[in-house]
C-alpha positions in Angstrom: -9.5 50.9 -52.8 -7.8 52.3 -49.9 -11.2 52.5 -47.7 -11.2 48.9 -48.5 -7.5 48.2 -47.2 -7.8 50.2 -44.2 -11.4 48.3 -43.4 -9.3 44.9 -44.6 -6.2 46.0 -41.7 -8.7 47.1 -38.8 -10.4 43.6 -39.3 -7.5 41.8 -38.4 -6.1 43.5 -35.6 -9.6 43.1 -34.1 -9.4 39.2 -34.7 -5.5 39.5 -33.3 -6.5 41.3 -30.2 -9.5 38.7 -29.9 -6.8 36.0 -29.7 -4.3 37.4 -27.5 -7.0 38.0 -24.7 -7.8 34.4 -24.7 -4.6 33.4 -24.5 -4.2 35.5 -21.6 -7.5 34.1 -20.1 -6.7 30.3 -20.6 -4.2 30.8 -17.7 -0.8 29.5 -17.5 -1.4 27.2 -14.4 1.5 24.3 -13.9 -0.9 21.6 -14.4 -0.7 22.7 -18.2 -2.0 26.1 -18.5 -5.0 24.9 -16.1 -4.9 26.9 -13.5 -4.3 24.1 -11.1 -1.2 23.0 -9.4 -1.7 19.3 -10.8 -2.1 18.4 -14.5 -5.6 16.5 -13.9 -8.6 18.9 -12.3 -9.7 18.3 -9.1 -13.0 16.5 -10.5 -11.1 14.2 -13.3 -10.7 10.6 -12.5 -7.8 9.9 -9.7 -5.7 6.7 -10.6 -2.8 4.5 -8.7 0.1 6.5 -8.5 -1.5 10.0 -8.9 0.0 12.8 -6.8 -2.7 14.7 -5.1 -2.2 18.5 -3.9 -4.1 21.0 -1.6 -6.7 22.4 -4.2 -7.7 18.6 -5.1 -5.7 18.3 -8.5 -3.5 15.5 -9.5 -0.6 14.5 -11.7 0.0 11.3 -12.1 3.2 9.7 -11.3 5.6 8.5 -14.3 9.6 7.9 -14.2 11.4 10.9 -15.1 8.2 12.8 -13.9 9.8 16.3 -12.3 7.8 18.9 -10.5 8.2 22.1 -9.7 8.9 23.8 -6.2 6.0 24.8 -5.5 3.7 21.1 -6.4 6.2 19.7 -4.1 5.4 22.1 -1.1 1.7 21.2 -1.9 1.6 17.5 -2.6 -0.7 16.0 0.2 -1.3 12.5 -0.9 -0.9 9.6 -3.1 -3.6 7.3 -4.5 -3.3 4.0 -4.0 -6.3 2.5 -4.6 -9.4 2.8 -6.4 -12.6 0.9 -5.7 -15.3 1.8 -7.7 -15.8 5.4 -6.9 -14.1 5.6 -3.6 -10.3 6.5 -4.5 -8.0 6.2 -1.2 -4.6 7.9 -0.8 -2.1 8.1 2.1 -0.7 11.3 3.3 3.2 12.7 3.1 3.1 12.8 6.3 4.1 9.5 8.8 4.9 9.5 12.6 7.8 7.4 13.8 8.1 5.2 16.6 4.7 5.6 18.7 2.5 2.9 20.6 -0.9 1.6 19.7 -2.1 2.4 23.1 -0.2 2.6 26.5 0.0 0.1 28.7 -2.3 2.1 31.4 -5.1 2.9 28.7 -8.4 1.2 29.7 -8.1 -0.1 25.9 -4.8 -2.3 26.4 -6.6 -5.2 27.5 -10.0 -4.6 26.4 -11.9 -6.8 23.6 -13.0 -5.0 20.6 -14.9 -6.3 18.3 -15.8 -4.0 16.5 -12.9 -3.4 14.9 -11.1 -7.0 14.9 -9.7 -7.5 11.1 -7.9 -11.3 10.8 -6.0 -11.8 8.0 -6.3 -15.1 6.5 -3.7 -17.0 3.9 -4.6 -19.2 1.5 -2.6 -20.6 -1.6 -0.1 -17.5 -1.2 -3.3 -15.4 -1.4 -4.1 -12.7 1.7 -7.8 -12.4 2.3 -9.2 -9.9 5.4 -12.6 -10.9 7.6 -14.0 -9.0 9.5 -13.7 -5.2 10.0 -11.9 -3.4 6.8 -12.5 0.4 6.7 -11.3 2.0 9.4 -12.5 5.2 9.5 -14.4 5.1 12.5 -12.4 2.5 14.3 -10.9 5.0 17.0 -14.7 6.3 18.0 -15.3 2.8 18.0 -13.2 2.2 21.0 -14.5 5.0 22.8 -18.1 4.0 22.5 -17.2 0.2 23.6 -15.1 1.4 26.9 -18.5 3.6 27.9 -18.1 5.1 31.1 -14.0 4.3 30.9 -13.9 6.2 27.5 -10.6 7.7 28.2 -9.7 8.4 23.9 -10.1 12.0 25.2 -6.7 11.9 27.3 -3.5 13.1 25.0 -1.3 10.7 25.1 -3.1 7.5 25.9 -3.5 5.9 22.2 -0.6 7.6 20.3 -1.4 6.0 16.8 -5.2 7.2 16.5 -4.2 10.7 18.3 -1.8 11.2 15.1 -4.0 10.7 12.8 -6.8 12.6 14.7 -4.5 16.3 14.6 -3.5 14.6 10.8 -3.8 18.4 10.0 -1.4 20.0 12.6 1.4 18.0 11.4 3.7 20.4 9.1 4.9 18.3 6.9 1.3 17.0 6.1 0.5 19.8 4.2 -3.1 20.1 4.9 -3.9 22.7 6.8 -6.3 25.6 5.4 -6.7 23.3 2.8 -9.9 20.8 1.9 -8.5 18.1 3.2 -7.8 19.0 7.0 -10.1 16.5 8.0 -11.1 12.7 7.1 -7.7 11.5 8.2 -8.3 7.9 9.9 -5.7 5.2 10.7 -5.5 2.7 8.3 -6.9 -1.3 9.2 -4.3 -3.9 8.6 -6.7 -4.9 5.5 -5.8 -1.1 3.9 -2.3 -1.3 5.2 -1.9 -4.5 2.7 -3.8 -2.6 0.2 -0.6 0.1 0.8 2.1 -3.0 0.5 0.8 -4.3 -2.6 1.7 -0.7 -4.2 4.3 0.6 -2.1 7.5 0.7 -4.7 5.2 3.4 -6.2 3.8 5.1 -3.4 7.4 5.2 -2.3 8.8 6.7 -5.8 6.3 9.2 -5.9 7.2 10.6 -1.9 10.9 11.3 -3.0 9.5 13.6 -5.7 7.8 15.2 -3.2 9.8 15.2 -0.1 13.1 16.8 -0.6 13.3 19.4 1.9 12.0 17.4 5.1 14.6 16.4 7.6 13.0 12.7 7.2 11.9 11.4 3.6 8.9 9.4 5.1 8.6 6.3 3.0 7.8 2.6 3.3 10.7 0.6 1.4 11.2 -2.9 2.8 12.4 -2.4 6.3 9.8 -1.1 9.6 6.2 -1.9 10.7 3.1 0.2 10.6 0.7 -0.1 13.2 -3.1 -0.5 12.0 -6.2 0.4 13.6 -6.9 -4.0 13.5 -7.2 -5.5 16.9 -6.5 -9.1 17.2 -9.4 -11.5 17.8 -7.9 -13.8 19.8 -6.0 -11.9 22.3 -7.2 -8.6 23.6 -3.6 -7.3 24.4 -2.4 -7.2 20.4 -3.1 -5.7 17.3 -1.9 -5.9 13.7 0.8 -4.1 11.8 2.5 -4.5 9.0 5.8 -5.7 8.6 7.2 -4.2 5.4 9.3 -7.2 4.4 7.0 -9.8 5.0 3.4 -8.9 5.9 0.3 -8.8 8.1 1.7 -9.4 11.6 0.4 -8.6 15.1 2.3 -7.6 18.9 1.7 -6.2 22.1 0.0 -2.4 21.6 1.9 -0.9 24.0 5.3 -1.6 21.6 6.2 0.9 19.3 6.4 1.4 15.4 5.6 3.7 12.4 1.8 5.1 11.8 1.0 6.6 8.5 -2.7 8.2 7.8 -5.3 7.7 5.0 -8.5 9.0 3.8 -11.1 9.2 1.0 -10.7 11.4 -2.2 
């Protein structure tokens, strides 16, 4: 009988011990004992409203949602839109007051066509024709100015050069991470894409922006430049006007620039 007990007693502190190293194995992550910084893994299925961070997890956003220090300092995105299995987000990150282009670049007054996107209103409904991703808008312009490709020179097209060094902007978060590149500006087509969603891309930055000296959001006031030029006069391109909607004016004004890419 007590061979028995002590056989009985040896048995379950091997089947105790069992459990407490997978406990400790499981991890103890903040995306819910994961081991990722977001509560979805970076492979699950991004939706609207999901906060994305460096290693390519995401929680999604919620009222009352909190997070910790440390998802805040490595929140690089939200989503804002999926299309079948592309999923789009726009960076923390915006840059205020810059120009399309200056006045002197060979780009001002030249006619792209490439990347022309004209929105068009019908029945209260916004529609886009022509050009709608712009991803490769900016090495679009320098392969149409040919020999007068001057895209290389800082300082000439303000808007694409942001979102060219995306990455070397602190408060995008990006850098050493996954997601350095990829950064594009927006057309005016995925700017309205933006608007349509913005109260929640908005409510999602101030969980994630407390400690920068400007808590880069889009509310209802300011215009973001888009990567659309204007069909019909080669000296404008679109931006959007936060309170109202697809608009266009001279590139060489100045407004807000935010960056997107592909997740």
């Amino acid at each position: 009988m007590k061979k028995m007990l002590i056989c009985l007693f040896a048995a379950v502190l091997v089947v105790s011990m069992m459990g407490c190293k997978g406990d400790v194995g499981s991890g103890s992550g903040e995306g819910g004992g994961s081991g990722y910084i977001g509560s979805k893994a970076p492979d699950e299925a991004k939706a609207v409203g999901d906060i994305v961070f460096t290693d390519g997890s995401a929680t999604p956003y919620a009222a009352g949602l909190t997070l910790t220090g440390n998802q805040k300092s490595k929140s690089i995105a939200v989503i804002y839109k999926v299309d079948g299995d592309k999923v789009y987000g726009v960076g923390m990150a915006h840059k205020l007051g810059i120009k399309w282009c200056e006045g002197t670049a060979n780009g001002f007054n030249y006619n792209f066509v490439e990347i022309q996107c004209t929105p068009v209103e019908s029945s209260g409904v916004i529609s886009f024709s022509g050009d709608t991703d712009g991803s490769n808008n900016f090495t679009s312009i320098g392969g149409a100015l040919g020999s007068g490709n001057d895209t290389n020179q800082e300082g000439m097209y303000p808007a694409f050069e942001f979102a060219k060094n995306y990455r070397d902007d602190e408060f995008s978060r990006v850098k050493g991470s996954i997601y350095e590149e990829g950064w594009y500006l927006p057309t005016i087509s995925e700017l309205y894409d933006i608007w349509k969603v913005k109260a929640t891309v908005d409510a999602a930055y101030d969980l994630c922006q407390p400690y920068q000296p400007v808590n880069y959001k889009f509310g209802n006031i300011g215009y973001y430049w888009s990567s659309s030029q204007r069909a019909s006069n080669s000296k404008y391109a679109y931006y959007m006007d936060l309170g109202y909607g697809p608009v266009y004016n001279d590139k060489n004004i100045s407004a807000d620039v935010c960056c997107i890419r592909v997740f």
